[in-house]
Every structure is written in structure tokens, then in C-alpha cells.
C-alpha positions in Angstrom: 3.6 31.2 7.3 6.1 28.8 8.3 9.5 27.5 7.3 8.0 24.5 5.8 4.7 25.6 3.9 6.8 28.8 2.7 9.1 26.1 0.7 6.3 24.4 -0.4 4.5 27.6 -1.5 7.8 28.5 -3.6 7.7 25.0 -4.9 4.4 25.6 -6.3 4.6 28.9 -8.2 7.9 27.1 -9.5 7.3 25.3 -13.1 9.6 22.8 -15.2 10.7 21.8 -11.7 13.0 18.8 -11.8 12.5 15.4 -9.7 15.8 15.7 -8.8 15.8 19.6 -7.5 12.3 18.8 -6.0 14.0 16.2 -3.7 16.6 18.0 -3.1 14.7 21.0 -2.0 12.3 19.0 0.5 15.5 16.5 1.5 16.5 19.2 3.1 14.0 20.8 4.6 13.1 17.8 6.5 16.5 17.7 7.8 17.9 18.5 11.0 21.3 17.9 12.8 21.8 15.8 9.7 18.9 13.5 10.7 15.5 13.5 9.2 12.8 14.3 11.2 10.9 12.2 13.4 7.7 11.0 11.7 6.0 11.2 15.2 6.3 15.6 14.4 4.5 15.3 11.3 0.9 16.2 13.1 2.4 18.9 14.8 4.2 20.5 12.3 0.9 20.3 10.1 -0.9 21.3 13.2 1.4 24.6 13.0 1.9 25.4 9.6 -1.6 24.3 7.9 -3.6 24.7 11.3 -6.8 26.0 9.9 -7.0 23.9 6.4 -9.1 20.7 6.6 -7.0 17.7 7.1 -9.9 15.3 6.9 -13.0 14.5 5.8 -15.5 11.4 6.6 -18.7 9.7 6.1 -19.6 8.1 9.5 -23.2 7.1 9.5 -24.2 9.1 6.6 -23.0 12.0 8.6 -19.9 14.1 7.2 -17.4 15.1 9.6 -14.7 17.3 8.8 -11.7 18.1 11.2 -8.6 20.6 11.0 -4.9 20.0 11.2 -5.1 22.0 14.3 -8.0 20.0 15.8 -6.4 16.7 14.8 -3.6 17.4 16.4 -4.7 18.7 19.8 -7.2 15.5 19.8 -4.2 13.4 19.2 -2.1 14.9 22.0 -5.4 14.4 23.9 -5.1 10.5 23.4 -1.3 10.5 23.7 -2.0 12.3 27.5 -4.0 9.2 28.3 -1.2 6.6 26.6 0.9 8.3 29.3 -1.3 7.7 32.1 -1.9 4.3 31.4 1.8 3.9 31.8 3.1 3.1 27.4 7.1 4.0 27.3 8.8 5.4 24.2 9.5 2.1 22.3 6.7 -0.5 23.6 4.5 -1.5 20.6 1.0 -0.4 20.4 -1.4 -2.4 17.8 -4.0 0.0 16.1 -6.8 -2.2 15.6 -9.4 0.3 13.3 -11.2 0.6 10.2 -11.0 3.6 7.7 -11.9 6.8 9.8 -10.7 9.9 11.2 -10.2 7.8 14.5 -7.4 6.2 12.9 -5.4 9.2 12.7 -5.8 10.4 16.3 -5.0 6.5 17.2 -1.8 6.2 15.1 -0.1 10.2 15.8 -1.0 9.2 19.6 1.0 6.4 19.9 3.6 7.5 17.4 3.9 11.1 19.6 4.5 9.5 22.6 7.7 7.4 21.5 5.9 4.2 21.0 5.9 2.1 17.8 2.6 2.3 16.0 1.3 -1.6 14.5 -1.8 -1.4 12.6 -3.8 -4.2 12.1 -5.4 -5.9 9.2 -9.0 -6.1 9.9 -9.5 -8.8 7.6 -6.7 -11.1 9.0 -7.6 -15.1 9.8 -8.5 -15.5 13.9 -4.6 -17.3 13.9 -2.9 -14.9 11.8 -4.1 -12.1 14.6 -3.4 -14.5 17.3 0.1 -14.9 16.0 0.7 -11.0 15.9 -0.4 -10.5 19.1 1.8 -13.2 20.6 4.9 -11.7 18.2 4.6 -8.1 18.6 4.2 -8.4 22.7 2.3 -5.5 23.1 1.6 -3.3 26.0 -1.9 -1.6 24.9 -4.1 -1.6 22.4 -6.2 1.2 20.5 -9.3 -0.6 18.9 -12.8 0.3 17.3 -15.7 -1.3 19.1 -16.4 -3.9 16.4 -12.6 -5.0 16.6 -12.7 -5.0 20.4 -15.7 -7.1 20.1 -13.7 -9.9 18.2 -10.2 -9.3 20.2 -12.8 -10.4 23.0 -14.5 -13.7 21.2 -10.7 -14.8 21.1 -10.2 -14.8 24.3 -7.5 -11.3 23.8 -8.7 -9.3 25.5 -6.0 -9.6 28.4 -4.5 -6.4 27.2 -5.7 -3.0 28.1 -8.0 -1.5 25.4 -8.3 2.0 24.7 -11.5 2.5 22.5 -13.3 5.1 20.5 -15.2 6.4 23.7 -11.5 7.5 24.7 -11.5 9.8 21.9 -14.5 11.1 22.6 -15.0 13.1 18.9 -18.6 14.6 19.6 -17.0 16.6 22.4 -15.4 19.8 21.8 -11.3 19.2 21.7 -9.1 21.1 24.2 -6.7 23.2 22.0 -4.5 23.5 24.5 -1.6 21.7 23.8 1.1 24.2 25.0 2.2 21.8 28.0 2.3 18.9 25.4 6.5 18.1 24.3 6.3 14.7 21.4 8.9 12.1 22.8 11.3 12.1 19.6 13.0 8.8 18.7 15.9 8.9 16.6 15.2 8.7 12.8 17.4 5.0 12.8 15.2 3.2 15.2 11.7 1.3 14.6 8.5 3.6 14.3 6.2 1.6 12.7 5.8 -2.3 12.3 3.9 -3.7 9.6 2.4 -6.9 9.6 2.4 -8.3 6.1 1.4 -12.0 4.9 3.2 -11.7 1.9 2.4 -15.3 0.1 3.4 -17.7 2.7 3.5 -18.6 6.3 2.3 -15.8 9.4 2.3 -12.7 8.8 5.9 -11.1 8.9 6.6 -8.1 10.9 8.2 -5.3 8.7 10.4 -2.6 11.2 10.3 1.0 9.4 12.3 3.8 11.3 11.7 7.5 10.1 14.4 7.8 8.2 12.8 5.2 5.8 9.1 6.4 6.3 10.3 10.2 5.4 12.8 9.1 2.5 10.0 7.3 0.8 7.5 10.0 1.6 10.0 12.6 -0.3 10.7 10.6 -3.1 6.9 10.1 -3.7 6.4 13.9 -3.7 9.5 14.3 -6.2 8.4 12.0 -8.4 4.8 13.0 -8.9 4.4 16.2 -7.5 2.1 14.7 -4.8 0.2 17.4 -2.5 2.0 20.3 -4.3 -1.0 21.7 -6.1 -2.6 24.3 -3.9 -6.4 22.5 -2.7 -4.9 18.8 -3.0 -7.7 16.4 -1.9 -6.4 12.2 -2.1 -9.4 9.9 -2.6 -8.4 7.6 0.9 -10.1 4.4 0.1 -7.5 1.6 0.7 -7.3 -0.1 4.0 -5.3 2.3 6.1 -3.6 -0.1 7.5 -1.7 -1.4 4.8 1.7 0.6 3.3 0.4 1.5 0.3 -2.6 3.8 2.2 -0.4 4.8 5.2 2.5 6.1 2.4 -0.4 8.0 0.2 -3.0 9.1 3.2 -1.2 9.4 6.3 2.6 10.6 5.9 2.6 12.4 2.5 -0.5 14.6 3.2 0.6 15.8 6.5 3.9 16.4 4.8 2.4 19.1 2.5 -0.5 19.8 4.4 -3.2 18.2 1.8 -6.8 17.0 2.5 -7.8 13.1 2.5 -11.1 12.2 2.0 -11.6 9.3 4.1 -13.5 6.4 2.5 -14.6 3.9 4.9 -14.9 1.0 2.4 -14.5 -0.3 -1.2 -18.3 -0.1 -2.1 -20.4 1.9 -4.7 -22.5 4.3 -2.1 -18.7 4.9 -0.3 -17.2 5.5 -3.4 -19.9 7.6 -4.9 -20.1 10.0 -1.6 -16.4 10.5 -1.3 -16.2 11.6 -4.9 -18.8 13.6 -4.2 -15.6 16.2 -2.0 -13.9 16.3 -5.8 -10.3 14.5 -5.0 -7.8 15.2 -7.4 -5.4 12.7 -6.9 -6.9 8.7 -6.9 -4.8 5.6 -5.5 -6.6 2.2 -6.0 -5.5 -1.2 -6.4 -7.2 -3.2 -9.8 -10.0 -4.4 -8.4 -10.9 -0.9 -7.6 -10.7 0.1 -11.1 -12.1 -2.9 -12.1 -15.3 -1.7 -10.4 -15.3 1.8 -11.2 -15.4 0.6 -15.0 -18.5 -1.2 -14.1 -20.1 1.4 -12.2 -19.5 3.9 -15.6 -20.8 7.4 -14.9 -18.4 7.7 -11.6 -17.7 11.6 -11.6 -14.1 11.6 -11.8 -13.6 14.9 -13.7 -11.3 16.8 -10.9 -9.1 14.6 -10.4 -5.3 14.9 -12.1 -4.1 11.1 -11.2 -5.1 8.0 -10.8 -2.7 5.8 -9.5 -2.8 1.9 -9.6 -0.5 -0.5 -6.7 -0.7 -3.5 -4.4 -1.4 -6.1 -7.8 -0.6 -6.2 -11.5 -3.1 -4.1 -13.2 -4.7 -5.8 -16.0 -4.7 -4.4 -19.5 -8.2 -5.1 -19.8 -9.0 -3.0 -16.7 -6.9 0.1 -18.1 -8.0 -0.2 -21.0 -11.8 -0.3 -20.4 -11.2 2.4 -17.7 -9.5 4.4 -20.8 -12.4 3.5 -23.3 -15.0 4.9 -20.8 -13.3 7.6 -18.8 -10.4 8.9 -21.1 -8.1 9.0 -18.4 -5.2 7.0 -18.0 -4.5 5.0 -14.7 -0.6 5.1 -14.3 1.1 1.8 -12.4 2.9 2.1 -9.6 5.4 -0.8 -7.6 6.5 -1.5 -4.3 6.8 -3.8 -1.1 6.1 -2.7 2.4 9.7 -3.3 2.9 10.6 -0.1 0.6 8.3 1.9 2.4 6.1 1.2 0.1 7.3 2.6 -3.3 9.9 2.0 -5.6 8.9 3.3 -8.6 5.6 4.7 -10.5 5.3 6.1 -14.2 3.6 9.5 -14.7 4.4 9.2 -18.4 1.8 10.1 -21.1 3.3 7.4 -22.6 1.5 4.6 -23.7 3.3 1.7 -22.7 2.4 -1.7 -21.0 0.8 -2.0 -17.3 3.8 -4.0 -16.6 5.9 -1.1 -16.7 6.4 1.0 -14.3 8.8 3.5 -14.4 11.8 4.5 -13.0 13.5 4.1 -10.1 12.2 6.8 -7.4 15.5 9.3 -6.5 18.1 8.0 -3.8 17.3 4.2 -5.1 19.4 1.7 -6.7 18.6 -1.7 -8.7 20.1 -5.0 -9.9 18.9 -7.5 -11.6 20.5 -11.1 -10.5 19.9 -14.8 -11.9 19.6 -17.3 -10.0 23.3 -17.8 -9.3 23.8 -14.1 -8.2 25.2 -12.6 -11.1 23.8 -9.8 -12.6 21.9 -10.4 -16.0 22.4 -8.1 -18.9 20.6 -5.2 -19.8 16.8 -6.4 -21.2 17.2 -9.6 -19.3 15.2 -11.0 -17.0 16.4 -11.4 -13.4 15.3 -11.0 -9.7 15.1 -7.4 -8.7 17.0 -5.9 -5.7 17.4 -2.5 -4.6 19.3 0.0 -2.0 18.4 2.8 -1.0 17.2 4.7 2.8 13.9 3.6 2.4 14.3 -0.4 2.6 13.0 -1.4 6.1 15.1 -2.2 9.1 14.5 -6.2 8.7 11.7 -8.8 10.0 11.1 -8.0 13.8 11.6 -11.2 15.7 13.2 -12.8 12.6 16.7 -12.4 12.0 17.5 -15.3 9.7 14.3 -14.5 7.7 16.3 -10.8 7.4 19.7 -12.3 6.8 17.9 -13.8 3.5 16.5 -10.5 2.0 18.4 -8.0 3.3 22.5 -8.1 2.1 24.6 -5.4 2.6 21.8 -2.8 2.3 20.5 -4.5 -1.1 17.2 -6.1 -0.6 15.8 -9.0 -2.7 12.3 -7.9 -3.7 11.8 -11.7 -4.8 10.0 -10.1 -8.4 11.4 -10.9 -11.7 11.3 -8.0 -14.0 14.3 -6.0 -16.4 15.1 -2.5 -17.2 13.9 -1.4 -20.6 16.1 1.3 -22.9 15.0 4.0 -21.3 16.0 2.4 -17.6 12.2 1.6 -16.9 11.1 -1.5 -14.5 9.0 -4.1 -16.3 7.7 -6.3 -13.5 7.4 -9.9 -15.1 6.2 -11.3 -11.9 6.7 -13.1 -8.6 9.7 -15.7 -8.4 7.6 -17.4 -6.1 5.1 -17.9 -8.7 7.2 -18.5 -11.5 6.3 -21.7 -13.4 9.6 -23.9 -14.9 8.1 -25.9 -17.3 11.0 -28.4 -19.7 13.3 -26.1 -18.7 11.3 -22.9 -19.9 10.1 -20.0 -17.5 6.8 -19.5 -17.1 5.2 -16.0 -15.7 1.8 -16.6 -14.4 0.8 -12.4 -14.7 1.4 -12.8 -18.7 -1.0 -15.9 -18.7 -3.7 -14.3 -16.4 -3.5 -10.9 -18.3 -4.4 -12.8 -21.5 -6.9 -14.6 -19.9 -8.7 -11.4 -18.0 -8.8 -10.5 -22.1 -12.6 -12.4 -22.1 -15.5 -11.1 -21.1 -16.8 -13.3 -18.8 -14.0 -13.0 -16.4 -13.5 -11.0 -13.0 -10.5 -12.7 -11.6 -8.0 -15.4 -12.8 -4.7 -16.8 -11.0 -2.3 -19.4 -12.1 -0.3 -21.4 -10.6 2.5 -24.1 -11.3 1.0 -28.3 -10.7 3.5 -30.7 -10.5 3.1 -33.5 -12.9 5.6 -36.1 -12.5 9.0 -34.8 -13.3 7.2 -31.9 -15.0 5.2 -28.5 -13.9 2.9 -27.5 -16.0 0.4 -24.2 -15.4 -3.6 -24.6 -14.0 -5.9 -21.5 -14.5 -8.6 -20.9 -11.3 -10.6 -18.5 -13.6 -13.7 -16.0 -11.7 -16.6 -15.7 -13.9 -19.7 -12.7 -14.2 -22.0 -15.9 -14.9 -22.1 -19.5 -15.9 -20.9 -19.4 -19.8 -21.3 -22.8 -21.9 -17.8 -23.8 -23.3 -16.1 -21.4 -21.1 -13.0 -23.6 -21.2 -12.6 -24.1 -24.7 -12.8 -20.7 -25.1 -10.6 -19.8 -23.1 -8.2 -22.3 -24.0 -8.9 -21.0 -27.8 -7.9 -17.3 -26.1 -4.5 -18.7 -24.8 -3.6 -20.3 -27.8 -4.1 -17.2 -30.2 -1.5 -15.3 -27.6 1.1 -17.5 -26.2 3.2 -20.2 -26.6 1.6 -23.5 -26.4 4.0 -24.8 -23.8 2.5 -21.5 -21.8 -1.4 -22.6 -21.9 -2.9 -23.9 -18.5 -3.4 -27.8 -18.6 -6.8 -26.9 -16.9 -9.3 -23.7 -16.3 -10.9 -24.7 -13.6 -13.8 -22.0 -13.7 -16.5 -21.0 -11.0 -19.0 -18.1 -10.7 -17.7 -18.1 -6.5 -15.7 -15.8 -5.7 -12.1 -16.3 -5.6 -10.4 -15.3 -2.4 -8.5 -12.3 -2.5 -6.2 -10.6 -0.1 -6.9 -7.0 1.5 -5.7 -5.5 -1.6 -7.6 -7.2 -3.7 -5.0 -9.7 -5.0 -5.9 -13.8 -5.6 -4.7 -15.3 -3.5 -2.5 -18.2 -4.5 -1.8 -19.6 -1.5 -5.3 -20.7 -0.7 -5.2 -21.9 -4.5 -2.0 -23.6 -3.8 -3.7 -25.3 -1.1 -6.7 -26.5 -3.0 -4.5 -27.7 -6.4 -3.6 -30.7 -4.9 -5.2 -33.6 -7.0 -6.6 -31.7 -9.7 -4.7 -32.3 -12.7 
């Protein structure tokens, strides 16, 4: 047994163990020279310390494959061998281009061992948003599943060399030997990772993560919740990998503590059903997830110890139903692919609004500013920022977009919320979104939660219509079915819980589906787009 998984062994027959001593304890054991490791060791060190435990598990073809830490790594170093050969330098940007699979992981600790900066890709992006990547990121190489180098082709991208699942090769035995194989280390300041986020307007936005941010936020994760400390810890790996969110929660934390992720390959009931047939015991999902587990009703959920909720506001109607059929409590977490992802989560058995979501995770700091720059008082309202050695290295290829986020090492998360007495966040919701109506703020998430209240509904987003000299709130409300009156009802709804200056002018209602982004959120700026004329 090795340095690592001895600590971690320690850390588990310990009890009453502090979040503070826990981040202490693993702080420092991911320290070196006064630098924290490279996230491009984390395979290996897995690979030498947890070598024989399963790492992975997926569904492809209604086949289950399974695949060790060792195996994983010496299949990576495999593919990082033929990186080399094809001529990537430490430093040149590689796009990952694959769905949910254990080919993702041999893509992304490939690229990251050889020095170069891992980019996955959303495979749902718009044909311009992924044309705009490509064109920003300048990339040398690219690692893509078939179906995506099939559309990289259609768009006339295929300029670039591809390196493709035949490369990988799974059906044939790996070569163990990975003796002769040395990862190129890049210090724990520079860019490791680039994450291409949307966010709600414009191209998508490259987002620079070094190591040092990656393993900061990957030990306050574990500190906080005791992630991947409990001795057979399987995580239920069903959100897009290439989002934060998943790469925080299935790639870097399990390989930190040597835990097992059960690859899910999509967000649909015969997925979701035969990955919970491996018995995961901890569950990360954003609310539309959890929105469909409550329909589904009989999912066996019985081993697991938490299920997590990120990447949207979680309705109360969706905990609450999941608590009325499961008895289980889903427990909201926050964050921004600029912090790495997370900033905070609550693990209290406290019952307390969705909206609140804990505390600040150890090594952060948070203000709260108006509009002016001052900070607000305590309770107030204001526009969160934080510190701490997770926020990102800035915008890549955008410098002025960084100057206006990033200031002094505070970054603006652009959300609203306040601390409660007990120094918990209360997210209120977007400034972006918020609605000034008369002089009066308006949060759209406290409209739409009310709103998600009725039976009928699926999905609801608000957004602010200009009126004149006024703005004044329009409801875009998903429905099960066609319901007679739906608008009076739901306008009957609003006014038994909010203000009246608060209640959408319209509720513009359909049984289409309202388009969502990759985690599952409306997405207002398609319904920002469509508003214009309808009031």
C-alpha cells in the first residue's frame, strides 16, 4: 500500500472527522515542492496505488465492460505513445470530441499525460458554436468517436488529424508495460484543461483551468462531503462528461481516492435503469434528472448515501416529490466552470429551501456587492463573488472579457444570492435574468418555482419584456398535455404566492418541448430571441 491510499485508509477508519482536518490532511498529501500535483499523474498514481480495483464500468451495446485502474492507465499511456508520434507538444490543445464511455478516459489522461491541454467538447453544441471553438482553441489534433468524426467531416473540419476509437483499440488485450513511459509534468500554474462554456450569451467562452485549481476544487469536494472515502465507493456517471460538473465528480475526484464510476452513456430510462443496476452510492444529477426519476417511481435507489443536485435551480416541486416517493433527500449543490466547478453544497439533514446551498467549500472566500460595488449587509441581496485557488485562470483568447470577471483574484459569479445566519448561500438567481420592474427587483427562479408548483408542468422560464418605459415578466410554461384554462390557472397559482407586481403579463404555454441546454436548463436565450413582439 502506498503513501496515498494508506492516508486515505486512515481517513476512513477515522470518525467525527472535521471538513477542515480532512482538507488539511489530503492538502497535503497532494503536495509537493510546495506545488500541488499535476492533474496529468492522477491515472498513474491510481494506476499504482488502486491498480487492481475497478475504475470503470460501461454499457456499450448492451455489453458491460469493466476496466482496472491499472488497465486504464497502461491503455492511456498506449494512446499518449501515439499523441507523441503524431508529433502533439506539451502545451498544444487537443479537443476531445466523445460521448459518455470508458474511451473518454483513455482520450482525456492521454492528452493530459503528455503535456497537452485537454478541451472536451459538447456534443450537443450548434454546427457555429463548434466551428467557433475550433477556429478559437487552434488545435493541433483531435481525439473523436466515430459519430462525432462523422459530423467534424459534414462541416467541412476535418482538416485536422483525427485520432479515433480504432486507435484505442479496447477489444485487444493492453500492453502493461508502461515502465519506459515518463508523464510530461506541467507546472500546477499553467492551463490543463479548457472548457468551452456558452454561459447565456454570445460563443461559447473558453474557461483556462491549471492543476492547481482542478486539485484545490477536487479536495475541497472530498472535505466537504466525504466523497470516495467510504471503502466500495461507486458514483452513478450520467452527466455529459464533458461538462465541469461530471469531469469534477467522475473524472478527478474518483481517481483521487481510487473510487469506481459507473459510466452512463445517456439520460434515458433503459441507461439509467442498467447503471443502477452496479448499486452506486453516491448520485450527481441536474433537475431534470430527478425530475424523471420521480416519474419513473420504482428506480432502485436503495445503496446509494447521496444524491446530489447542480448545473440549474432544483425545483421544490421536484425535491419534494422525489422525497414523497423515495424518502431520500436530494441535497443542492452550486458552482460555475470558472470555480472548478464547486463552490458550495449542503449535506445538512436540515430541511431548508432548494435555494440554499450551503456553505462556502474550505480555502474560499465571498462578498456580496450592489450594483455600485459596495458590499451589502448581512441578509441582503447582492451579486456574489469569491476568491479562492480554484477560480480559473481567465477566458482564453479574451482578456477584456477576463479583466471584467476576474479582479484582484475575486471573481464575479454574476448570481444574486445572500448569506443566511448561519453563513449559508441562498442563490436568488442570475443578474442577467433579473427583472426591474417600477423600480422593484424581480427574480425569475422564485416565479418559475411557483409556477413548476402545478401539475401540468415540466419546464417553465421567465424572462424580463420590455413594455415602453417598463419591464414586466412573460412565463414560457412546458406542459404534460394540453389543459383547458391552463393560463388562468396559472395565473390564479401566481397570485396566491407572490406579489402582484411579480405575476407574468403572459404564460405563453405549449406541450413542445422547451429547449434546454446540455444540463438540462431552459434556455432563455432562445426564449429571449423568440419574446420579441409577444406582449
Amino acid at each position: 500500500m502506498t503513501i496515498m491510499s494508506d492516508v486515505i485508509q486512515k481517513i476512513r477508519d477515522q470518525k467525527g472527522i472535521s471538513e477542515e482536518k480532512l482538507f488539511s490532511l489530503l492538502y497535503k498529501e497532494a503536495t509537493k515542492n510546495n506545488k500541488l500535483m499535476y492533474m496529468g499523474l492522477l491515472l498513474q498514481r491510481a494506476a499504482r496505488e488502486f491498480g487492481n480495483k475497478i475504475a470503470l464500468i460501461d454499457q456499450e451495446s448492451n455489453r458491460q465492460r469493466s476496466i482496472t485502474y491499472s488497465e486504464l492507465y497502461a491503455r492511456a499511456v498506449a494512446l499518449s505513445k501515439k499523441l507523441i508520434e503524431r508529433g502533439i507538444k506539451p502545451k498544444d490543445r487537443v479537443p476531445l470530441f466523445f460521448e459518455n464511455s470508458i474511451e473518454f478516459y483513455i482520450g482525456y489522461f492521454a492528452i493530459v499525460q503528455v503535456g497537452a491541454v485537454v478541451a472536451p467538447l459538447n456534443t450537443f453544441l450548434h454546427d457555429r458554436e463548434l466551428q467557433h471553438i475550433m477556429k478559437d482553441s487552434q488545435p493541433t489534433c483531435m481525439i473523436v468517436s466515430d459519430a462525432c468524426a462523422q459530423r467534424l467531416r459534414e462541416l467541412g473540419l476535418n482538416d485536422l488529424p483525427f485520432i479515433t476509437r480504432a486507435d484505442m483499440d479496447f477489444d485487444a488485450p493492453a500492453d502493461m508495460n508502461v515502465d519506459d513511459f515518463k508523464v510530461i509534468e506541467l507546472d500546477s500554474d499553467e492551463m490543463v484543461a479548457l472548457l468551452y462554456t456558452s454561459g447565456t450569451t454570445g460563443l461559447p467562452k473558453g474557461v483556462m483551468l491549471s492543476s492547481k485549481n482542478i486539485m484545490t476544487n477536487v479536495i475541497q469536494g472530498i472535505a466537504r462531503a466525504g466523497f470516495g472515502l467510504h471503502e466500495d465507493e461507486r458514483i452513478f456517471g450520467i452527466l455529459p462528461l464533458f461538462h465541469s460538473f461530471a469531469q469534477f465528480a467522475c473524472v478527478w475526484a474518483p481517481l483521487f481516492v481510487g473510487a469506481t464510476v459507473i459510466v452512463v452513456p445517456k439520460i434515458d430510462r433503459r441507461s439509467i435503469l442498467s447503471g443502477l443496476a452496479y448499486r452506486p452510492t453516491i448520485f450527481l444529477g441536474v433537475p431534470a434528472l430527478y425530475g424523471l426519476l420521480c416519474l419513473m417511481r420504482s428506480a432502485q435507489l436503495d445503496s446509494v448515501r447521496y444524491f446530489v443536485s447542480g448545473g440549474d435551480a432544483l425545483p421544490d416541486k421536484i425535491r419534494a416529490a422525489f422525497a414523497l416517493i423515495y424518502r431520500r433527500k436530494i441535497c443542492s449543490g452550486y458552482g460555475l466552470t470558472e470555480t472548478s466547478p464547486l463552490i458550495s453544497v449542503d449535506f445538512s439533514g436540515e430541511l431548508a429551501p432548494t435555494s440554499m446551498v450551503g456553505p462556502l467549500v474550505m480555502g474560499m472566500e465571498g462578498v456580496l456587492k450592489d450594483e455600485a460595488g459596495n458590499e451589502v449587509l448581512k441578509g441582503e441581496i447582492g451579486e456574489l463573488w469569491v476568491k479562492g485557488d480554484n477560480v480559473m485562470l481567465g477566458y482564453y483568447n479574451a482578456p477584456e472579457m477576463t479583466k471584467q470577471v476576474l479582479q484582484n483574484g475575486w471573481f464575479c459569479t454574476g448570481d444574486l444570492a445572500y448569506f443566511d445566519e448561519k453563513n449559508n448561500i441562498v442563490i436568488t438567481g442570475r443578474l442577467k435574468d433579473l427583472i426591474i420592474h417600477k423600480g422593484l427587483n424581480i427574480y425569475p427562479q422564485e416565479i418559475e418555482n411557483v409556477i413548476l408548483a402545478h401539475a401540468a408542468v415540466i419546464r417553465a422560464g421567465v424572462i424580463g419584456k420590455r413594455v415602453g418605459d417598463e419591464e414586466v415578466p412573460v412565463a414560457y410554461v412546458q406542459l404534460r398535455e394540453e389543459v383547458p384554462n391552463i393560463e388562468k390557472e396559472l395565473k390564479e397559482l401566481c397570485k396566491k404566492n407572490l406579489a402582484t407586481y411579480k405575476i407574468p403579463r403572459s404564460f405563453l404555454c405549449t406541450t413542445k418541448e422547451l429547449q434546454t441546454t446540455a444540463t438540462g436548463k431552459v434556455n432563455k436565450k432562445v426564449l429571449r430571441k423568440q419574446n420579441n413582439g409577444l406582449v
